[in-house]
C-alpha positions in Angstrom: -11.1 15.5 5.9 -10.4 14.2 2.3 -13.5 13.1 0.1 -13.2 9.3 -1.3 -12.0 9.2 -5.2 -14.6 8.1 -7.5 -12.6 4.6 -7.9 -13.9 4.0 -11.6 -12.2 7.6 -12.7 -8.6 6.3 -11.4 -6.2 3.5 -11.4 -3.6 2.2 -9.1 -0.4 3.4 -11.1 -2.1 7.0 -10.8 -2.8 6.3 -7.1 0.5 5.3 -6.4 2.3 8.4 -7.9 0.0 10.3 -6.0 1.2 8.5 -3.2 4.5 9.4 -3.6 3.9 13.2 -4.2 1.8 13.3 -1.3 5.0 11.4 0.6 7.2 13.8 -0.7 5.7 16.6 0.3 5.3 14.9 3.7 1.5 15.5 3.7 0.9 12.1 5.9 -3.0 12.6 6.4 -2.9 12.2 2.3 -0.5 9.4 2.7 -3.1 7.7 4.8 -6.1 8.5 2.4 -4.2 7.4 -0.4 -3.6 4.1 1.0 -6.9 3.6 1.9 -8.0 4.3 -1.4 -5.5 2.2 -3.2 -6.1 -0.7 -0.9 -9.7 -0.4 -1.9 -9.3 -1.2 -5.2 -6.3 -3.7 -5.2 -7.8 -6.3 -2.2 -8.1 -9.9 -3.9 -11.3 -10.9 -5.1 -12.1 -7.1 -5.7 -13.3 -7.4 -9.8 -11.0 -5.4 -10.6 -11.3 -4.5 -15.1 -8.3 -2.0 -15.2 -4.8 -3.1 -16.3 -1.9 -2.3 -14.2 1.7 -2.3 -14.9 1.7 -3.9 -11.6 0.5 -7.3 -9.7 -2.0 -6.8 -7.7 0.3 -7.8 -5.3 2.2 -5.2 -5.2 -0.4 -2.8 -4.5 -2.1 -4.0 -1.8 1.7 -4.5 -0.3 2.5 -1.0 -1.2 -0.9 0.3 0.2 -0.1 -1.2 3.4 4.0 0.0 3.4 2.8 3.7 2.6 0.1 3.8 5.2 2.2 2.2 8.0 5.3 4.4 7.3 2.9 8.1 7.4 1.3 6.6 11.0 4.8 6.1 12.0 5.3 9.8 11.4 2.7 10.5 13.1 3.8 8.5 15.9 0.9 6.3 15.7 3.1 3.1 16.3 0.6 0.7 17.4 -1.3 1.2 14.2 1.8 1.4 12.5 2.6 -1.9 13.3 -0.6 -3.2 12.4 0.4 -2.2 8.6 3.7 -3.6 8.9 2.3 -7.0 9.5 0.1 -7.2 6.6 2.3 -6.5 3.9 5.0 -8.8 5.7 3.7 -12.0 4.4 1.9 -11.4 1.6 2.3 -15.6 0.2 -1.7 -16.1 0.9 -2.7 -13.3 -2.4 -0.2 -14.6 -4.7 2.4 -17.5 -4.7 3.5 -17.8 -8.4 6.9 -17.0 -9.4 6.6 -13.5 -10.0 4.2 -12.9 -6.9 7.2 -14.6 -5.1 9.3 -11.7 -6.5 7.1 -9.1 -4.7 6.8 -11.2 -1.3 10.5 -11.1 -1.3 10.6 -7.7 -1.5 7.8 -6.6 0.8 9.5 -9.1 3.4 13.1 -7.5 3.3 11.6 -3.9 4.0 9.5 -4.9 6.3 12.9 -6.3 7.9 14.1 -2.7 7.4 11.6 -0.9 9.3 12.4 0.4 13.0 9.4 1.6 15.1 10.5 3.7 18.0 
């Protein structure tokens, strides 16, 4: 449906915003290829030259959010799920204090979110 972004001509802080326009204007299939894309780019071990504002971190844990909450609304729950236990214990990519910060936070929405 989508084509794949040419990874070298983006980063993740773009990919994220487009993200979030794309959740906005509840265009999930976009969500999903987003997601995809950013996850692509922000697994560990991926060489990976561009600076982010972020951790890495927080992308692949944002990747995974994003992508579980459009197959929610899609009521693709299994799959759904799937996403909502990989960003729920996210300790194994980083475990430093401000990789801590970002577990944290990945962990208490993850608490948050209700699958029907």
């Amino acid at each position: 449906m989508y084509e794949k972004i040419i990874l070298d001509d983006i980063n993740n802080d773009t990919l994220v915003n487009m993200i979030k326009m794309a959740y906005a204007f509840e265009n999930w299939e976009q969500v999903i290829f987003l997601s995809d894309n950013l996850l692509e780019i922000s697994t560990p071990n991926v060489n990976n030259k561009i600076k982010t504002q972020k951790p890495l971190i927080y992308y692949f844990g944002y990747s995974h959010l994003m992508k579980g909450l459009a197959l929610q609304k899609l009521k693709n729950y299994k799959e759904s799920l799937k996403c909502v236990y990989l960003y729920s214990d996210l300790s194994w990519i980083d475990n430093s204090q401000k990789g801590q910060y970002y577990i944290n936070k990945f962990q208490t929405l993850q608490k948050q979110i209700h699958i029907v």
